[in-house]
Phi, psi and omega in degrees: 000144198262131190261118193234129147268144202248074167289132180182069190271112156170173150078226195257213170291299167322299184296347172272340191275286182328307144275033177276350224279322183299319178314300189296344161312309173286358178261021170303290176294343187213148180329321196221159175213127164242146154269100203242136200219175163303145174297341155264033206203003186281284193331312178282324153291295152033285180292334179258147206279028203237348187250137169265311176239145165222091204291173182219165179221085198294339140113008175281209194305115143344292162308331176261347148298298148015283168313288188322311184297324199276337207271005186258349186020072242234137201261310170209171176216121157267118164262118169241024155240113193252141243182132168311314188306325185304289205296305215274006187283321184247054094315288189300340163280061181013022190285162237245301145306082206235116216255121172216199194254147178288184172063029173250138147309346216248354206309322206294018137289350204268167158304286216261099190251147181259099184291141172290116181297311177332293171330273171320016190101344186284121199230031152261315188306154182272169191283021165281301178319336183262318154318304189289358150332295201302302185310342169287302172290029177215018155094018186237144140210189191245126157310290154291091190291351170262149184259135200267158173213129157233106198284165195252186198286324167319303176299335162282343168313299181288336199290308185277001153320300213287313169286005160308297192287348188257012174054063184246149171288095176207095158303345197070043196220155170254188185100016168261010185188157251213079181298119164227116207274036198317346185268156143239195148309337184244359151307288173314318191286308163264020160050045188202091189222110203279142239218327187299303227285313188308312204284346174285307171331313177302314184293303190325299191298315204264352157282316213286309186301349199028065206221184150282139195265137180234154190236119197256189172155153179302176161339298196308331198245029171295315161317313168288305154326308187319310224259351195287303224293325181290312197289333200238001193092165189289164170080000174252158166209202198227144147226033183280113162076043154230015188216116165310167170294324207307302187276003152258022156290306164287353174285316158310322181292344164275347206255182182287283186223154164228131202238123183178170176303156167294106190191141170331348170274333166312334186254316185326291183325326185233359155262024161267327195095034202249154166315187163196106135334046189267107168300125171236095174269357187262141160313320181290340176274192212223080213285311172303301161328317155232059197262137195281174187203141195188187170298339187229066191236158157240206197200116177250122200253174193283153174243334190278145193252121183295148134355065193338122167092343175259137169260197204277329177276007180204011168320131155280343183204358171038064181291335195279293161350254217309359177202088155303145161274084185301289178351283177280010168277282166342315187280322173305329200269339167294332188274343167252357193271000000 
């Protein structure tokens, strides 16, 4: 049986979920498509149905990754975070086909080298489209460019414990509540993630839908989340750091809509099929490029004018945060919801 592996060890959730999109690609040709992926990033390809296996790459020895990958006798591999470590794993497993990015020191290991279009200039295509590069160049693509999740019935279990406990309606029909994500990664990380603009939001949202807000995020952004919750009122609660992804997939999947930053719950959230909302509040990001995607989704691309010179990682004050464009946010969540 003809084998393909999806290396796709790097980034965020959002960036793994996203190439998963090249499995389905790669299953024109070959029988079985496994994943090899980061250890935080297993669970969520797990769910999607475009994978068969989903292997990890836990950041040890190299050779004995190797071994392991090659004793699987794997017909080609597409990487599509590419990386020396990356390049030289699937190499030393021998797969006979290894499709990765060109312009690298690291390239000449790979068959097939790919120029990464974002390089040539392009800040318009979305990044499925661009991943799918790699899969073209060995004769497979995809029609469809959304990427799928499907949570399993355990996750619809936790999902529904945690709103049970959070007195939320969930029946399995959607419309009863209202997702709103304000954290990312560099919310948590750099601890100044300014909290009035999410809690105008929050208010915003829950007059217009006249619903429950419920405000999610991982462990890390429970402080944050606390304070949105302070900030917005009665009729919200927090489910920050209680839902595995699986189970906040199935929590999306019930809700009206989910409205939030650009951040991996943001694509969970719409390959489930939940409405989706994704906020680009920096001038540096590239709204078209990652923008989620499904049957109902939109984008409130940025309006607040940056710092000369700052990026998301070093904003002294994340003005565009501390003053959302509530207006046109409301209005995206009305045009999809």
């Amino acid at each position: 049986m003809s084998r393909a592996l999806l290396y796709c060890a790097g980034g965020g959730i959002g960036d793994s979920l996203v190439a998963s999109v090249v499995g389905r690609a790669l299953r024109q040709r070959f029988a079985a498509v496994d994943a090899l992926t980061l250890p935080g990033h297993r669970e969520t390809l797990q769910r999607v149905p475009d994978l068969d296996e989903v292997l990890v790459d836990d950041g040890g020895d190299e050779r004995t990754l190797a071994a392991k990958i090659a004793e699987r006798g794997y017909d080609a591999c597409v990487v599509t975070w590419a990386t020396a470590r990356t390049a030289r794993v699937a190499q030393l497993a021998k797969i006979p086909v290894r499709v990765g990015q060109a312009r690298r020191l690291y390239s000449h290991r790979f068959t097939n080298r790919v120029v990464v279009r974002s390089e040539l200039g392009n800040v318009t295509a979305h990044w499925s489209d661009i991943l799918l590069d790699y899969a073209r160049a060995i004769g497979c693509d995809a029609a469809d460019h959304a990427y799928h999740f499907v949570p399993t019935a355990g996750d619809e279990r936790d999902a529904e414990t945690v709103a049970r406990e959070a007195g939320l309606s969930f029946d399995g029909s959607p419309g009863g509540f209202v997702v709103l994500n304000p954290c990312n990664a560099i919310a948590s990380q750099r601890g100044r993630w300014p909290v009035d603009g999410w809690g105008a939001l929050a208010t915003a949202l829950q007059e217009r839908f006249e619903a429950p807000i419920v405000i999610s995020g991982g462990p890390g952004d429970v402080s944050i989340v606390d304070a949105v919750l302070r900030k917005g009122g009665a009729g919200m609660t927090s489910v920050a750091g209680k839902l595995s992804i699986g189970a906040f997939g199935a929590l999306a999947r019930h809700a009206r809509a989910f409205v939030g930053i650009t951040t991996g719950s943001m694509h969970v959230a719409a390959a489930v099929g939940c409405p989706t909302v994704g906020i680009f509040p920096f001038q540096s990001d590239f709204p078209e490029r990652w923008a989620p995607l499904g049957e109902r989704t939109a984008i409130v691309r940025p309006s607040y004018p940056c710092h000369r010179g700052d990026t998301k990682e070093t904003c002294s004050d994340y003005a565009c945060i501390a003053h959302l464009d509530v207006a046109r946010i409301l209005a995206a969540a009305d045009a999809v919801s």
